[in-house]
N, C-alpha and C positions, 0 to 999 in steps of 0.2 A: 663969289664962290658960294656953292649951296652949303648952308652948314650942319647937314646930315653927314656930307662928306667927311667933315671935324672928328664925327662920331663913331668913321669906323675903325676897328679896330685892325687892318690888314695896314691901314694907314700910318696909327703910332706905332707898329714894329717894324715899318720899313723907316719911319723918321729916326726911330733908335738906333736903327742899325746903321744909317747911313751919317749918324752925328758920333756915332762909336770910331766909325770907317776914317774919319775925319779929324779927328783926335788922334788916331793912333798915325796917321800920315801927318800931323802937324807936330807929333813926339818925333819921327823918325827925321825930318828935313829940317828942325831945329837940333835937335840933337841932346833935346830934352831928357827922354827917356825911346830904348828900341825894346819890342817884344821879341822874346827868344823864341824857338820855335817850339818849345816844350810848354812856355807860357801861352801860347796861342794855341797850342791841341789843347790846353786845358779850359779854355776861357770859352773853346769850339765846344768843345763836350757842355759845360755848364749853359752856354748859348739853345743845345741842341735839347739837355733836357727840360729848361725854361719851357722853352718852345713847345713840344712836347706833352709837357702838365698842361699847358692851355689849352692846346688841341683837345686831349684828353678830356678835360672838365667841360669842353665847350665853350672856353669863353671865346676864344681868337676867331671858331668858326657856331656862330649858334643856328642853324638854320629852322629849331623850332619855334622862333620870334616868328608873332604874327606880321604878315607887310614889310618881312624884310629879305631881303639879297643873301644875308646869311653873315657878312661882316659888322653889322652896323650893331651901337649899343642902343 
């Protein structure tokens, strides 16, 4: 696999998201712990402004990098 790949950044927010996803389905079918729905609008909201400030500052999407696609570090 190319390892600019590695480097982008569109890349480690969907691995987060999808080892968060994973977690919270391995709490609910063990019976570990379950998210309320009130804890989940909130975890959405803080998810939403994360996201957000990056956007924001540019780092998630930089498209003023020289030779790049606009994701990559």
């Amino acid at each position: 696999m190319n390892k600019k790949r590695w480097r982008n950044y569109a890349l480690w927010v969907s691995i987060v998201s999808q080892v968060l996803l994973l977690l919270q389905l391995i709490g609910h079918l063990t019976g570990l712990f379950d998210l309320t729905d009130v804890m989940k609008q909130d975890l959405l909201t803080v998810a939403d402004v994360l996201l957000g400030l990056l956007a924001t500052l540019g780092i998630i999407s930089n498209p003023t990098k020289p030779d790049s696609g606009g994701y990559n570090l």
